[in-house]
N, C-alpha and C positions, 0 to 999 in steps of 0.2 A: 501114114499116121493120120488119125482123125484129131483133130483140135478143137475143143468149144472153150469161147471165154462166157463167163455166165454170168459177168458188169462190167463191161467190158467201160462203163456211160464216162467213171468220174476221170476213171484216168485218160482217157484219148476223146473226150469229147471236143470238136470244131479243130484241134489244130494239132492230132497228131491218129494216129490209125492203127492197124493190126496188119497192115499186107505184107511186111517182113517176116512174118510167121509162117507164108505158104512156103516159104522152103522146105518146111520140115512137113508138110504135107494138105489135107484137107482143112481148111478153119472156116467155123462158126463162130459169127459173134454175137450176144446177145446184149442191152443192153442194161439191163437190170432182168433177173432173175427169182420169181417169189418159195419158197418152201415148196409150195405144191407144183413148182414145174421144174424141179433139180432133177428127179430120176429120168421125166422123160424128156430133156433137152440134155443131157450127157449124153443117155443113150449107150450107143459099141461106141464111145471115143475110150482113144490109148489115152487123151492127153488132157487133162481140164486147165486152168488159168481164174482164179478168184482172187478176190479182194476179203469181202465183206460175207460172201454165200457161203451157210455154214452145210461143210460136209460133213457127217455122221458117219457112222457104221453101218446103217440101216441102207445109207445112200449106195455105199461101197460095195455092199449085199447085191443089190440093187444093178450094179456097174461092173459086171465081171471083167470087162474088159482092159477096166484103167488100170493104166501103169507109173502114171507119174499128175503129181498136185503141184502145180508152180501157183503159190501164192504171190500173189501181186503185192505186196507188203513185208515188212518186217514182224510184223504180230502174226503169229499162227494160231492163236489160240481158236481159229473157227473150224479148225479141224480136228477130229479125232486122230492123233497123232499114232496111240496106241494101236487102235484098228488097222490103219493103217499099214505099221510097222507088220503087224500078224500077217497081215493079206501080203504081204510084199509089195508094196505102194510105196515110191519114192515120194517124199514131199519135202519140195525146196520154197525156200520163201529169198527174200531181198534184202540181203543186209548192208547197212551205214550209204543207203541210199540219197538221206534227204538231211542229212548232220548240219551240212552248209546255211539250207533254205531253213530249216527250225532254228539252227543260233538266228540268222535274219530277223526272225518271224518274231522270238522274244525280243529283242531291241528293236523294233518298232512298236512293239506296245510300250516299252519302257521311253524311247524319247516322243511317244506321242502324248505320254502323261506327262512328263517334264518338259517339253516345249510347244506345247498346245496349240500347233502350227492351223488347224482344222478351224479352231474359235478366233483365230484373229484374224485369219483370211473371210471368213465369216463376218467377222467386225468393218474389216476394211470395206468388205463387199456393200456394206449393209450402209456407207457412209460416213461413219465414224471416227473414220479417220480425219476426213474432211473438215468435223466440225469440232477434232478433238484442241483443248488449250496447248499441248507440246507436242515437239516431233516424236514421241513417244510414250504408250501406256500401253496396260495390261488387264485381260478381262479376265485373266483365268492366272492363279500364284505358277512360276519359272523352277525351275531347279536346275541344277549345276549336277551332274553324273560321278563327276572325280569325289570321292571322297564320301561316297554313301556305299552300303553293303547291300549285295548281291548274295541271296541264301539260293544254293543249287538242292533239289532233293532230286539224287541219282545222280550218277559220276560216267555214266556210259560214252560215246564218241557224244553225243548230242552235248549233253554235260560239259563234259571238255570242250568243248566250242563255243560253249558261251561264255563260261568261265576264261578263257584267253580273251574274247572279246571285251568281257567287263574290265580284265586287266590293263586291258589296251586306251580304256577309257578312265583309267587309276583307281578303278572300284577297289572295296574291300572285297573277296568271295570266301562263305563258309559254305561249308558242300556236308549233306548227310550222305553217306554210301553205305551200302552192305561192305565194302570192299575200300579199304583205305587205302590209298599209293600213294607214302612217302615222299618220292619222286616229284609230286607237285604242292607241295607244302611249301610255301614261303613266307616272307612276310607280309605278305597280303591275301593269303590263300591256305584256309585253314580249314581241316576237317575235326567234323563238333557234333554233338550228338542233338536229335532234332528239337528239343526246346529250347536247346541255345540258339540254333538256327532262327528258329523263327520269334525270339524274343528279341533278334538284334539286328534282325536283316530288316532293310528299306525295301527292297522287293524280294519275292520267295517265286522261284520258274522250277515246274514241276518236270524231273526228265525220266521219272521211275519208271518199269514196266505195270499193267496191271498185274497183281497176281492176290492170292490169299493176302499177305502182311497189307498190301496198299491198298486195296480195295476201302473206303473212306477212310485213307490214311486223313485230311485235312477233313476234321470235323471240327463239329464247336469248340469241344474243349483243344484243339491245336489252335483255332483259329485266335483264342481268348489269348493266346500267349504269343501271338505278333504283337506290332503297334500300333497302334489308331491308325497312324499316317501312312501303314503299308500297304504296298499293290502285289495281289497274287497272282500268277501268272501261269496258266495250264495250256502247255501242248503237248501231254504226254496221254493217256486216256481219263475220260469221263468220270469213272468209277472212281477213280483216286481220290475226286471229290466229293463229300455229301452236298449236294445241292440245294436242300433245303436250308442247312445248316450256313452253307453261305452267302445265300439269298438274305438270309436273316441277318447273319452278318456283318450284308453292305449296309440292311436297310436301317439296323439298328449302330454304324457308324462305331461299329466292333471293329472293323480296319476299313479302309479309304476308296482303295477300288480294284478292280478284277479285270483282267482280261483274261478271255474263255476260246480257244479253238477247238475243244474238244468238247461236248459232254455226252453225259448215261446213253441216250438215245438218239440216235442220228440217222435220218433227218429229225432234228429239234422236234418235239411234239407241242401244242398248243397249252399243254396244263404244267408246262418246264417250270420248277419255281423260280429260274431267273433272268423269266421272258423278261420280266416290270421290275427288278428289283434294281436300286439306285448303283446309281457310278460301276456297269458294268459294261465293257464291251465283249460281243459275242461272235465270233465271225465262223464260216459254215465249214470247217476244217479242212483249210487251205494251208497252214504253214508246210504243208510238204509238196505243194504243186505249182509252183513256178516252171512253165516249160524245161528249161534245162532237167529238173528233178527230176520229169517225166520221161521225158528222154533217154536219160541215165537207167531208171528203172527198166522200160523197156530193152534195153541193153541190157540189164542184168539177167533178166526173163530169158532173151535168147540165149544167151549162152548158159544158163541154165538147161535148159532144152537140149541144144544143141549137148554141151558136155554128157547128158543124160543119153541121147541116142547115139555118143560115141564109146558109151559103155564104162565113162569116167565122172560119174555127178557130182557135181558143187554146191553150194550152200544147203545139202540138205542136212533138213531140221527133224528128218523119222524116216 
């Protein structure tokens, strides 16, 4: 079997590899891969390996030879699934890979805005401490977690991860779903439809898929029916958000602040509208790659493969 990964960069860059693959035969790896060098860096490979590199139909035309699409991800949406299915193309992707490291990921934007650890070690650094009047002060307002509401939009494994964590912390959680389960309804854990959501939640963490409905689900007019004091919180895709809409948003103190792992274009581009726009943190969409997550994935991928060349495939998605 021929093998090419074709970005191979974000997922095994410095401190993990692709050499568990040669079992299954010849591998290529590339690091990033652009449009115009997809047909001839596949090539006669049985077997590709993507992340981010959008396969087509035109590419598959192109690729007589392939027989299986292991997405490096849970989103598949970069592949023409249909075409695919026509050609007889296996394509499997990764699923409830990184549940763990994304509930993480949202609480740490949530207690880095409510315990401002960042600015006072900064303060302390800076001397302040030294010449402050008591054994204690505050450069940036404190909150307390217990007793403020946590709005989930999307109930998937991600969802439910956070939502047990917020409970864990005594949060209220209102969760929007396509998909209502009874089952986790309680007294602190209510499914609402989405302007109750975001007129009553203190933060709002986005865990939807892209698709048609979500695609700028949180525009202006959603954004206008949180609270002033609200933090939004995206690590689910880009698109979910209008970016301008929320850039405006922070700047016009329409709600409080953002944290962003995801957004439209990745890598971020220089004309993003919310390079400069206030109280927002942006970080370059990490919530799913803490080594272990990585790891895990790549375990999935093999035995994807592997299941696949023993004549029994798994997670496939077409």
């Amino acid at each position: 079997m021929k093998i090419v990964v074709l970005d191979g960069l974000a997922l095994a860059a410095n401190d993990l590899n692709y050499d568990d693959f040669k079992e299954f035969g010849e591998v290529r790896v590339y690091e990033n891969t652009s449009h115009d060098e997809v047909i001839e860096r596949i090539g006669d490979s049985d077997i590709i390996m993507t992340n981010k590199v959008v396969i087509s139909k035109d590419i598959m035309d192109a690729c007589p030879n392939l027989k299986l699409i292991c997405v490096l991800a849970t989103g598949y949406n970069v592949i023409d699934t249909e075409a695919a299915r026509e050609k007889g193309i296996v394509v499997t992707n990764i699923p409830a890979y990184s549940t763990a490291s994304v509930a993480q990921y949202v609480f740490a934007c949530i207690l880095r805005y409510c315990n401002r650890i960042e600015e006072h070690d900064q303060s302390v650094k800076k001397g302040e401490w030294i010449s402050a009047d008591a054994f204690s002060y505050r450069v940036a307002p404190l909150y307390e977690l217990s007793g403020k509401t946590l709005g989930i939009i999307g109930f998937g494994s991600i969802g439910k991860a956070v939502s047990k964590i917020a409970k864990a912390f005594e949060m209220n959680v209102l969760v929007y779903s396509r998909t209502i389960y009874p089952q986790f309804e309680s007294s602190n854990l209510k499914f609402v439809d989405l302007p109750t959501l975001l007129s009553n939640s203190d933060f709002v963490s986005l865990h939807c898929p892209l698709t048609a409905q979500t695609n700028n689900l949180i525009n202006m007019e959603m954004l206008k029916k949180m609270k002033p004091s609200a933090v939004l919180i995206n690590s689910s895709r880009g698109a979910v958000v209008n970016e301008a809409d929320l850039a405006a948003a922070l700047n016009e103190d329409i709600i409080s602040a953002a944290a962003l792992d995801v957004l439209c274009y990745e890598p971020m581009r220089d004309n993003c509208p919310l390079k400069d726009a206030k109280n927002v943190i942006i970080t370059p969409h990490i919530a799913w790659a803490p080594l272990e997550t990585r790891q895990r994935l790549l375990e999935i991928a093999k035995n994807n493969i592997r299941s696949f060349l023993n004549g029994e495939p798994i997670n496939v998605v077409s």
